[in-house]
N, C-alpha and C positions, 0 to 999 in steps of 0.2 A: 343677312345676319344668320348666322347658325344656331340655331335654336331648337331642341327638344318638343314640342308640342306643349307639355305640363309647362313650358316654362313660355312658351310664348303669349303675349298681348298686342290683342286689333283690334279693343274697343278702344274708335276714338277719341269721346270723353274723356275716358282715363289716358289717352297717351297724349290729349292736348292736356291737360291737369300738370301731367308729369314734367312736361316743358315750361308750363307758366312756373311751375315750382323749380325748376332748376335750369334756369333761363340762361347761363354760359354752356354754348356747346362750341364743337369742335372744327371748324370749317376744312374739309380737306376738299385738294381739287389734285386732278391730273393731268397737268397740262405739258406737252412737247412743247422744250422751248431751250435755243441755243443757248439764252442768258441766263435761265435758273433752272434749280432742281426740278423734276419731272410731279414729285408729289410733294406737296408745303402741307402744311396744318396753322391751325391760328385759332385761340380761345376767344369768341368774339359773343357778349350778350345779344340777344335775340328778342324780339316780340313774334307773338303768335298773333295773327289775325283769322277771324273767324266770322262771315254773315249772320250764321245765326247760329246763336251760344246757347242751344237747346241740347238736351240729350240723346235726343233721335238724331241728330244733324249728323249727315255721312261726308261732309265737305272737310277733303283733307285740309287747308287753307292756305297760307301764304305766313313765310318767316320776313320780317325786316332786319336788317342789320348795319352796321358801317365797319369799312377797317379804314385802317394809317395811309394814308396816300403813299407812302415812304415801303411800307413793308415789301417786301418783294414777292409777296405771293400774289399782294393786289397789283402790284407792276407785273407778273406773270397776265392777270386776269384782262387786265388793260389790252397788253398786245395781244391778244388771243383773239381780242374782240372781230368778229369778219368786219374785211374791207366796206360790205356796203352800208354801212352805218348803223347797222343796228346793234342796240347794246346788250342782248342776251347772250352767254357766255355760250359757244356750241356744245362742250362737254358736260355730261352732266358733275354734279357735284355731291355730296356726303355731307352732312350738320350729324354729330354726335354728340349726345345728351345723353349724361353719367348720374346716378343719384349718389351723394357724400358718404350716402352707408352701405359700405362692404365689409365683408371680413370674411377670415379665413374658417374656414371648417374642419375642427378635428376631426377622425375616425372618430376618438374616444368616444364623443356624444350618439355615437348611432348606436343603443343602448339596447338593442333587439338583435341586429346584425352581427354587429363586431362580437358578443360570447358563441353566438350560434353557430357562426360561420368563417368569421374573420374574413370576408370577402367584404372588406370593404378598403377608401381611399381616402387621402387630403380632399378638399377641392376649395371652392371659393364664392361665396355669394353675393348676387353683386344685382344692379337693374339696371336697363339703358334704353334709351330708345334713338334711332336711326332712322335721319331723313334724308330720302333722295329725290333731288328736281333739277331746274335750270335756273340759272341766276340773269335777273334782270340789275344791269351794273349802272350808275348814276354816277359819273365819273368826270362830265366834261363840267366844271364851275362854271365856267358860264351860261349855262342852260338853264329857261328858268322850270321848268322839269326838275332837273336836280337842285337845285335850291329850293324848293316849295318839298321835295323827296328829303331831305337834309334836315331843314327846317322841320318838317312834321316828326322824323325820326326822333331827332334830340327832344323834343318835348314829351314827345309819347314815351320814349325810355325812362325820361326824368320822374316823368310821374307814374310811371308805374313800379322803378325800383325806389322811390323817394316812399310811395304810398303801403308798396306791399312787402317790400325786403326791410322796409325800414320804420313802417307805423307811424310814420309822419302824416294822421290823416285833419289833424287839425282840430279832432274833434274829443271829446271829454278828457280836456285838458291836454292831450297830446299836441306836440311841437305843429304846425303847417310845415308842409313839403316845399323843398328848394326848388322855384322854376329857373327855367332857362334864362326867360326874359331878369334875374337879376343881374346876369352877366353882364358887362361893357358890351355895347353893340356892334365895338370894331375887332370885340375879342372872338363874337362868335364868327364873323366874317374870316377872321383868320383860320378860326379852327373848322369851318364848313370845306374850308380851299384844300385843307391839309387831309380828308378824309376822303372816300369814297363810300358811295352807298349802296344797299346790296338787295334786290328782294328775291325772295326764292317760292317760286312755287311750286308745294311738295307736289311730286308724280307718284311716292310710297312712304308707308310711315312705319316701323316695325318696333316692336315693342318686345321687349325678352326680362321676364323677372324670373331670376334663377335663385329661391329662397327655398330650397330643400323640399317643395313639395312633390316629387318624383317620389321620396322617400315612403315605407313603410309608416303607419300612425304613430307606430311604438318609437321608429328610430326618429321620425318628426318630433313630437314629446321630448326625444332626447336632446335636439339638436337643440329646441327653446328653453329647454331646462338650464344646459348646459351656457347659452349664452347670458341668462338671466345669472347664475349664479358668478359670471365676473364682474357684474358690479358697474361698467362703466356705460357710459351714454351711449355709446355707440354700437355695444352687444347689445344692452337694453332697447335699442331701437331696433336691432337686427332680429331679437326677441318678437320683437312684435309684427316686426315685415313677413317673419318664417309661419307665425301664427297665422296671420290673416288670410297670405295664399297660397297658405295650406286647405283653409277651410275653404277659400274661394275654388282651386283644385275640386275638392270633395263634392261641392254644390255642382257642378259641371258635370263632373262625371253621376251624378246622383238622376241628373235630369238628361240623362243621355238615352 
């Protein structure tokens, strides 16, 4: 990932944070293959695993996920798999993870620059982070390996998007979380058959928060001013991304 230095992030606290908080990323793979395109992509939810959820912890860890038995990039991934039976995909793979708050950046706001000098540009602020490993594929139903891989997946999704994207924790008066186990038992069967399972263990994790803090103070100031004064949810929040690592920028370079 191309990244500026000011805009870069490799604490991994903050970039497993970033992923539990925005848990759809983007699976790309590149695989040669007469029957489909060479590069797919697929929006696929994720869990992060982690041994130990400390803040000193340096363990990149391991993503879970499942796609559609049906899609063709998981039928890419299938035949790709080597002859001797193992199920690790050879190539490696790409998971991109986007945060909902972007937006665009006027000149006008760099309120230092642009009378001074006029040397300034549009651009766009945006944060992402990018994981790359191998994919261990869980693909044969009949295996009880993949079925007990399946099986743990769907529960552990369920309850962490039931409990954390949705507040269903059960508790002072909130709703309890939908488990798996309410489903028909012949329904899960069908829908375990129809999916493939995916685990990834990261090899690199890159982090890029590009919120104007390259910028001058003054023209920073301008940029949060600027987005604070249109009023909607989504500058308001851009407002407050620009602020924070801006200041985080500053402490960095303060202690350098």
């Amino acid at each position: 990932m191309y990244s500026k230095p000011e805009w870069s992030e490799s604490h991994l606290p903050t970039l497993h944070a970033f992923i539990r908080s925005h848990p759809l990323g983007i699976l790309t793979t590149a695989i040669p293959s007469p029957s489909y395109p060479l590069i797919q992509s697929t929006h696929l939810p994720w869990l992060l695993d982690t041994n130990q959820p400390n803040l000193d912890n340096q363990e990149k860890g391991k993503l879970r996920g499942h796609i559609a038995r049906q899609n063709p990039q998981a039928k890419a991934i299938i035949d790709s798999l080597p002859a001797d039976s193992s199920s690790t995909l050879p190539t490696e793979i790409m998971i991109l993870f986007t945060s909902p708050v972007q937006h665009y950046v006027t000149p006008k706001f760099y309120t230092a620059t642009k009378p001074a000098t006029g040397k300034v540009a549009p651009t766009w602020n945006y944060a992402a982070v990018q994981v790359y490993g191998r994919v261990k594929v869980f693909h044969d139903s009949s295996d009880p390996e993949t079925e007990a891989f399946l099986s743990t997946q769907l529960q552990d999704l369920a309850a962490f998007t039931e409990r954390e994207m949705m507040g269903y924790t059960g508790e002072d008066g909130k709703e309890e979380a939908w488990r798996v186990d309410e489903a028909p038992e012949g329904y899960l069967r069908i829908l375990k058959k129809n999916i493939v399972g995916l685990e990834v263990e990261i090899d690199r994790i890159e982090g890029k928060f590009k919120m104007s803090q390259e910028r001058a103070i003054k023209d920073r100031e301008g940029v949060i001013k600027g987005f604070e004064q249109m009023g909607t949810e989504t500058a308001t929040q851009m407002a407050d991304m620009v602020k924070s690592r801006g200041e985080l920028n500053d402490q960095k370079k303060s202690t350098r």
